[in-house]
N, C-alpha and C positions, 0 to 999 in steps of 0.2 A: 708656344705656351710655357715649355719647361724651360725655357733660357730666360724667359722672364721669372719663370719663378726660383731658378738659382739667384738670381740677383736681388728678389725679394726673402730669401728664407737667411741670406748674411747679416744682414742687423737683428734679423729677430734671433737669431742663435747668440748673436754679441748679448744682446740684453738679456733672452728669457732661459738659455740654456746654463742651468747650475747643475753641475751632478748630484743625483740624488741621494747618495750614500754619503759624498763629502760634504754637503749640508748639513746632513745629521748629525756627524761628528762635529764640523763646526762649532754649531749651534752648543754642543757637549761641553765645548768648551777646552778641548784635549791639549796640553802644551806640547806645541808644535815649533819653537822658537828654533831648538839648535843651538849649536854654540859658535860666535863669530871666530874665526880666525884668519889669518893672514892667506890672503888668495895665491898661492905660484902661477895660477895658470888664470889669464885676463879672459880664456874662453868659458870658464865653465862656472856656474851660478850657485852651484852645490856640487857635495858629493854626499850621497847616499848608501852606505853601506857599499862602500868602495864605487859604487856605479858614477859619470862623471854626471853632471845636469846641463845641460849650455843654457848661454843666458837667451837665446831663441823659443825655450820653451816655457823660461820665466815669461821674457816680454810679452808673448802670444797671452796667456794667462793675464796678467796688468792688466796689458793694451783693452780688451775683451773689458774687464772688471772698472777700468776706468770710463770706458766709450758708456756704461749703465750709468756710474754716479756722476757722468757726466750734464746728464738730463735732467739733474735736480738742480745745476748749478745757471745762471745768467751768462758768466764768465769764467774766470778761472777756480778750479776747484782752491779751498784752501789749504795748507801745509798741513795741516792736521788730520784733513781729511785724505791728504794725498799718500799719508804715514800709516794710516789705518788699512788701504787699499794696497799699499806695497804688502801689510803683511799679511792682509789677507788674500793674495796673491802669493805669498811664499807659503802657506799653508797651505793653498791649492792643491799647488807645486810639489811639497812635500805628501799629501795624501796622495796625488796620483800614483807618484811615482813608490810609494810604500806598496800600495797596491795590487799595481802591475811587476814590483818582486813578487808578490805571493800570486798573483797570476801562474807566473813562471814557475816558481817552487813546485804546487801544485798540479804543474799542465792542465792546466784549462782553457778548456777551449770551447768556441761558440760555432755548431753544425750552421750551413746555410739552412737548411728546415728552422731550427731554434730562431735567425734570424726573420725569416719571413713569417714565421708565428708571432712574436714579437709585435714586430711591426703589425702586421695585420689586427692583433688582440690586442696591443697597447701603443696605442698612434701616439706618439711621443708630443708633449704640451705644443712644442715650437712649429711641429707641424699643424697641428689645431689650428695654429694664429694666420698661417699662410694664407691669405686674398682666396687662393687657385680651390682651397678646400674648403668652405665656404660657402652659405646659403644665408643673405640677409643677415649677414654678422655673425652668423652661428656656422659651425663646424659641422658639414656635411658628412655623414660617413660614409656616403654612397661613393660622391665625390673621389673620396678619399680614395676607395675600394676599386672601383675603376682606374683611377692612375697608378695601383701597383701593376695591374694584369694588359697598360698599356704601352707596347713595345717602342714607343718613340722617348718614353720617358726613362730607358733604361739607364742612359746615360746621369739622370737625374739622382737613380736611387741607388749607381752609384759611387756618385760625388759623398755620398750620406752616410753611407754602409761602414767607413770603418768607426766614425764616430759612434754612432750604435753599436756598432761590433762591441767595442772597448765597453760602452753602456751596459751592455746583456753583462760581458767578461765580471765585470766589480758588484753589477748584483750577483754571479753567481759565487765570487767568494763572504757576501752577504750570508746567503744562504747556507754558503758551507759553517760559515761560525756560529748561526742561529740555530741550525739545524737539530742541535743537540736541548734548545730550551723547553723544560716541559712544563706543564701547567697542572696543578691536581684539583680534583674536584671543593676540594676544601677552599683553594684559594679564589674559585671563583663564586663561592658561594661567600666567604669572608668580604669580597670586593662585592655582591650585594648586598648584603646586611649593612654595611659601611655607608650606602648608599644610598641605602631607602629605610633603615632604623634612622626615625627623627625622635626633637624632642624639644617641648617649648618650657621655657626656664625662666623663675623668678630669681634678680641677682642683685645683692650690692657689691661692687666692686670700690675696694678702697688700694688707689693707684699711687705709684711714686709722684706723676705729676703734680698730687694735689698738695703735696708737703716740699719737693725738692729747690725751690725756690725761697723756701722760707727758712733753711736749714742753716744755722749760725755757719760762723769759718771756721773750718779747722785747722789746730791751731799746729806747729811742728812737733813740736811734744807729742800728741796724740795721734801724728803718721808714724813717725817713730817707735812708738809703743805698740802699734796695729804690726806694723814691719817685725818689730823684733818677735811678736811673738803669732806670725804668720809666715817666717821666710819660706819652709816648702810651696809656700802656694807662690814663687817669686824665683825660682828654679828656672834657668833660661836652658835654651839651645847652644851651639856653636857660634858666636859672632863676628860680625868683621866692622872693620871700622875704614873707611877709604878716604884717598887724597882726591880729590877732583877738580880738574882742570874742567872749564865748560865756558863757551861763546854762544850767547844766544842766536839765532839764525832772525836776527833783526834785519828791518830792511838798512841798508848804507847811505848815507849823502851821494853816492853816485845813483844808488836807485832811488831815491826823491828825486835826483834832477834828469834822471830818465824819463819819468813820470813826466815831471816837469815839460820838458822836452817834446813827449809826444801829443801833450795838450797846447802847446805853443801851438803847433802844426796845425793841429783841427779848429786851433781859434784865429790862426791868418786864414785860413778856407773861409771861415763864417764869414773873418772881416770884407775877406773878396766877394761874398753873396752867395754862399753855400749857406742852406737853408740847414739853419737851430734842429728843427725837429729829423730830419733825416740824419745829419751827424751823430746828433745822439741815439740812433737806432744802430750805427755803423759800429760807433767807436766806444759808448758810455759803457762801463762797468758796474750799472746798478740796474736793479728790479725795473727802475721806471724807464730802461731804456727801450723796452719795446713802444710804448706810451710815447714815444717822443722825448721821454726824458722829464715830462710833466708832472710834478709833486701835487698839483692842485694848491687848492686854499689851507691855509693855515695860521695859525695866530702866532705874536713875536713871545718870544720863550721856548717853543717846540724844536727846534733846532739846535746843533750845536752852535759855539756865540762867531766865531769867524760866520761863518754859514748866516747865521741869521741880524748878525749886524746889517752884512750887503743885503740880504732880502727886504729888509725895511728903511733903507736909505735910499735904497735905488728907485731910477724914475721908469714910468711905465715904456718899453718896448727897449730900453736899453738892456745891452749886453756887457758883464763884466769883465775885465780882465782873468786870466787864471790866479785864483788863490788858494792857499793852503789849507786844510783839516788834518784833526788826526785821522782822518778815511783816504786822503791822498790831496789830487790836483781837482778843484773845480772850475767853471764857469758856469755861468747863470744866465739866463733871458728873463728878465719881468715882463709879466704880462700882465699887471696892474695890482690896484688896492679895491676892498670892499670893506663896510661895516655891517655887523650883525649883533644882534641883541641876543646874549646869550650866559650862562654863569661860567664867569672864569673860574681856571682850577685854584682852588683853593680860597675862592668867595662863596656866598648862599644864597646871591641877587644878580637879578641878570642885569647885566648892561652891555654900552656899545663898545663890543671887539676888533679892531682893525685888524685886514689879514688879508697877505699878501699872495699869489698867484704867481708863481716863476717853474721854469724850466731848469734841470740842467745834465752838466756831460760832467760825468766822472771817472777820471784815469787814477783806478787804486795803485796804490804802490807797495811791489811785492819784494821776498828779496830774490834778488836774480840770482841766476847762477855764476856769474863772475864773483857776485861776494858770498854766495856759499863755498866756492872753491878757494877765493882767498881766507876764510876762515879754516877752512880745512887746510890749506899749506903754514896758517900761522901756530896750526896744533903737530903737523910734521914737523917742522919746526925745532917746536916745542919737544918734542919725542926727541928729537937726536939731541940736543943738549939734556935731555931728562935723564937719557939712556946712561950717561958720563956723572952728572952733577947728581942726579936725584930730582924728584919732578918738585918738590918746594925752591928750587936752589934755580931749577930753570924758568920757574914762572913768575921770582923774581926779577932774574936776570931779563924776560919778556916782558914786563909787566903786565902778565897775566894773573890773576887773582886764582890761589890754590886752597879752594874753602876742605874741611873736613867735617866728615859725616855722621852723626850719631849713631852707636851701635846695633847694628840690623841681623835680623835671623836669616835663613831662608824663606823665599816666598813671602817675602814682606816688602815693601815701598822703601826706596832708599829714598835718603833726604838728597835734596836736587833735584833725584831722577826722576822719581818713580818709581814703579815695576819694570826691572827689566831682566828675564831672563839669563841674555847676555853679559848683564853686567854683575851679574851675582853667581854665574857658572864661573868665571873669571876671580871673582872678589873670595870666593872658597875653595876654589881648585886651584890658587893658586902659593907661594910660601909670601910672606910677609916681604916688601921693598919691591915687588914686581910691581911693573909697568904694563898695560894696557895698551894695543894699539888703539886708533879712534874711535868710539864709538857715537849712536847717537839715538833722541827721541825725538818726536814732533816739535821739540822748539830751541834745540841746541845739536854743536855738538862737542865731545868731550871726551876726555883722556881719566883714565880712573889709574890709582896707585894703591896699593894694599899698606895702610899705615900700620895697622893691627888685625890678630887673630885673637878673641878672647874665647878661650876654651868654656865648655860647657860647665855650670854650676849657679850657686845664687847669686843675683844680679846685686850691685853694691846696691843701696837704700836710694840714692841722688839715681842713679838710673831706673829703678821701678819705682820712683818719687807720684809719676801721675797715673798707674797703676793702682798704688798702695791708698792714692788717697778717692781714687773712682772705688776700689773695694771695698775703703769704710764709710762713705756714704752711702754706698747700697745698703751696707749691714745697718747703718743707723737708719735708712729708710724703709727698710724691712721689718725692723723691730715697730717704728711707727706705723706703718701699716698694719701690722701683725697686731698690736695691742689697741689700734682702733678697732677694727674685726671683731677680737674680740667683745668687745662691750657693745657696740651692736648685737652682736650673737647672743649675748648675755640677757639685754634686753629682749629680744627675740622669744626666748625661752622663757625668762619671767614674763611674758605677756603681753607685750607690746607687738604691733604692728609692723610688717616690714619696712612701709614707707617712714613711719614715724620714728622706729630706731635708726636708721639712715640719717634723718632730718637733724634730728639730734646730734650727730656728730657728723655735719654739715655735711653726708653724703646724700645718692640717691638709689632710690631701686627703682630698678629698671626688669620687661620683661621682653624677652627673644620671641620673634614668629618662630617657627617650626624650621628645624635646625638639623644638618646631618655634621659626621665630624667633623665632615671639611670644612664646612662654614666657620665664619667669622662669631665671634663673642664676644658683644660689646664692649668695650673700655679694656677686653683680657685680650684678642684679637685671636692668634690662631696654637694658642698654648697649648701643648698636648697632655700637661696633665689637670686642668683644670678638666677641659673636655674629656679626659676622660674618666675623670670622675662623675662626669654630669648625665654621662648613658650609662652608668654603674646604681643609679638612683630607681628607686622603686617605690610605689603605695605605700607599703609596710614602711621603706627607708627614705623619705621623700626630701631630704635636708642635707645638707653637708654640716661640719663644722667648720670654721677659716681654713681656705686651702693659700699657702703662699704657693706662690707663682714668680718667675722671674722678675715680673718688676712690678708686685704689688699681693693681695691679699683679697680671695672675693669668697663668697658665700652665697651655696647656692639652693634650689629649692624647686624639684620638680613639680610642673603645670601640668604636664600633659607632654606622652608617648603615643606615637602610634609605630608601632611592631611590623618589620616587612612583613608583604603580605608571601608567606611561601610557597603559595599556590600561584603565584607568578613568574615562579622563580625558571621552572622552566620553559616559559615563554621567553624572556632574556638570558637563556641560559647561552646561546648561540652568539649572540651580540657580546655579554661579557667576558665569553671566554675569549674574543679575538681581543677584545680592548685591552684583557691582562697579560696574553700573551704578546700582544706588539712589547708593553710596555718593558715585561720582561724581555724579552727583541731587542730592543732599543739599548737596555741594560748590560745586554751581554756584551753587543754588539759596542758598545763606547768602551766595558773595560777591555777589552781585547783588542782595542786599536791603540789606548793609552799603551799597555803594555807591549804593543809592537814599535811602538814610540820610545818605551824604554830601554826595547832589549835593541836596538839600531844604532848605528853610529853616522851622525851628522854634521855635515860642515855646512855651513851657511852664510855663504858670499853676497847674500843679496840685500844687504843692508849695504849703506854708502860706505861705513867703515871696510867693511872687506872687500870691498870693490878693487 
């Protein structure tokens, strides 16, 4: 029983086993990048606070992360998707191993009692899922509970043990860093009242959207004049300005005719009398190759036009040669024509639709690794006469194209790239004419040069040009809103009705069900100071005056509160306190991993450049 069940708990650990603590973080969102640098040594995949990483404990990581987003894919995952998975494998990678230093630091350690309490009190997800524990699809505990206390299975639990061990180890320095967050009575009574103080509200909201469309142009003069006499608000950071080399990771004329090539092959089998629908279950690279490869019925237009020329010329039970799309190599099998009475798109009358019935096998074409390596040797290359010449002078001499970049802060998207960590620790850490080795993102890859450093101060006018003029359209849409409000409001006061002073200057009012802070407010959406101005409202004071708001002007008008009830309070007083205290948990617990993040020193081999 238990050798069958090592060979069933392997894929469920590949798929359902995430560490619990490094999802948290994950999810946090904590910059885990690293800074790429030149690898000396082809064994090791990082270095981490001097410690070496080998690329066996990356792969393990990957291999695991990719075998899961494998499951959502028909065929081959795509480049982008594959780019996402590497880092979030080097992330892993890097939380583990931060980790298990503070493991050590600490001396921490996990008793065999702590482990079989554990287990026994917290039967880990992946074991839930195993066949062997299990009663009618649901997770036995009995089950369970007998195969720790049975002596054949020892060897079972432990194949399992240090994985857990390690598990137990990273919540206990969980715990050591929580350990210190307190909770006061005040805060979880504040996180009721938050909670259960509602309030239902009469409102007209007058929004940017209802004026920003109609707003003349503005004219240069009038950016100019905003500029001149707004430059503090126009005060930049540090920036840099870069030379980039970049070859998109397109596929090559050798990989179309790879493609090409392996669809020749499954189309001489068919012509020898290998049957259409079994090939395309083999060999097709699209959703309908389990189907046979069968699209069903469809009408002429739905298709791209190579694609749906043959689908409507071709005679019933004929097969086409392979031809080309932008999706790759096809062939086709028709399997006839129908009419049906039906409204084309973009008619109001039904009529007869002809629509054709085909099969087919699709060989996408990716780019291989032959022409990502020759992209990569034609940017090596490029580096050793860059090294000599200067990277504009070698990328002429290549003809490689050397665009440059609009000036970028930190933590901001470079033009070309993106966000990239690596390329902006590089682009600021470095003196002005330095060279980059290769670097790359999900659709290139690229050599960056430091053209410029422009030191910190006010940004010239032509640089915060679309800044300056998003600033004075707010301000003029501000004041529009701002002085419609008011005359509503005005109305309001001299006598008129809410709906009818609204109407009057083409707004509307609107009233909210019953509302706590966190809720949504119509047309204002989750603005924290209209809300809270609106639980600030009373009997005696049941009105606001125009409150501006970020992107617009509302007014507003208590209906109806109802007051938590406090006599409830300590019935959830049990449940609240744990909710505020995770949250604070969670809190502490992400700045303190940032910050170990920061105070570390890392190198990071596992992108292709540092490879």
């Amino acid at each position: 029983m238990f050798e069958a069940l090592r060979k069933a708990i392997v894929p469920i650990i590949v798929i359902t086993l995430v560490f619990f603590v490094g999802l948290i973080v994950l999810q946090w969102g904590a910059d885990f990048t690293g800074s790429g640098r030149r690898n000396m040594n082809p064994n090791v995949a990082a270095v981490i606070n001097g410690q070496e990483i080998p690329w066996t404990d990356y792969n393990r990581i990957l291999n695991n992360l990719y075998q899961q987003e494998l499951e959502n894919y028909d065929g081959e995952i795509p480049d982008d998707k594959t780019f996402e998975i590497e880092d979030k494998a080097w992330k892993q990678l890097l939380y583990d191993n931060l980790i298990m230093q503070q493991i050590a630091k600490h001396n921490i350690i996990v008793t065999d009692e702590e482990l079989y309490a554990y287990l026994r009190m917290s039967p880990p997800q992946f074991l839930q899922q195993v066949p062997q524990f299990q009663t009618e699809g649901r997770f036995d505990y009995q089950k369970y509970v007998n195969a720790m206390v049975d002596p054949q299975a020892a060897g079972f639990w432990a194949s399992i043990e240090p994985m857990i061990r390690n598990e137990i180890l990273k919540l206990k320095v969980q715990e050591l860093v929580i350990q210190t967050v307190h909770v006061t009575d005040d805060e979880v009574k504040q996180n009721f009242l938050e909670n259960e103080e509602k309030v239902k509200l009469g409102l007209v909201n007058v929004g940017f959207s209802k004026y920003q469309r109609d707003l003349p142009e503005i004219t240069d003069e009038e950016l100019q004049k905003y500029y001149d006499e707004h430059q503090d608000k126009y005060r930049v950071n540090p920036r840099v300005v870069l030379e980039v080399a970049q070859i998109e990771k397109a596929p090559s004329d050798y990989d179309w005719e790879l493609a090409h090539r392996q669809l020749n092959e499954v189309y001489d089998s068919i012509m020898a009398g290998a049957d259409f629908a079994e090939m395309a279950k083999e060999y097709s690279q699209d959703n309908s190759a389990q189907q046979g490869g069968d699209l069903g019925w469809f009408a002429q237009g739905q298709m791209v036009k190579e694609f749906d020329s043959l689908s409507f010329s071709m005679k019933k039970d004929e097969i086409s040669e392979p031809f080309q799309t932008q999706f790759g190599w096809h062939i086709i099998k028709h399997h006839g024509y129908k009419e049906e009475m039906e409204v084309p798109r973009g008619k109001t009358e039904k009529e007869k639709v002809r629509k054709a019935h085909v099969s087919h096998i699709l060989i996408k074409v990716t780019t291989s690794q032959d022409t990502r390596d020759n992209i990569f040797n034609q940017l090596q290359e490029l580096l050793v006469i860059a090294d000599k010449q200067g990277l504009d002078s070698a990328g002429k001499e290549l003809g490689i194209p050397i665009k440059k970049t609009a000036p970028f802060e930190k933590k901001s998207s470079i033009q070309f790239i993106g966000y990239s960590q690596q390329a902006e620790d590089f682009a600021f850490g470095e003196k002005a004419g330095a060279i980059s080795d290769i670097m790359e993102n999900a659709s290139s890859y690229y050599i960056i040069g430091v053209a410029e450093k422009i030191p910190a101060g006010i940004a010239e006018f032509d640089d915060a040009r679309t800044l300056v003029r998003g600033d004075l359209r707010n301000e003029i849409l501000t004041k529009i809103c701002k002085d419609t409000a008011d005359a509503i409001y005005t109305a309001i006061k001299e006598g008129s009705t809410w709906d009818k002073a609204a109407k009057k200057y083409n707004c509307e009012y609107l009233q909210t069900e019953l509302i706590t802070r966190s809720n949504y407010m119509p047309g204002v959406g989750y603005d924290p100071k209209p809300m809270g101005v609106a639980f600030s409202l009373t009997e005696t004071n049941p009105m606001t005056e125009p409150i501006s708001y970020k992107t617009g002007c509302v007014i507003l008008k208590l209906l109806d509160r109802i007051n938590p009830d406090l006599s409830t309070f300590n019935e959830k007083r049990d449940s609240l306190f744990a909710a505020v205290k995770l949250q604070k948990q969670q809190d502490a617990y992400g700045k303190w991993f940032n910050m170990l993040i920061d105070n570390s020193e890392i190198e990071n081999y596992t992108t292709r450049a540092g490879r």
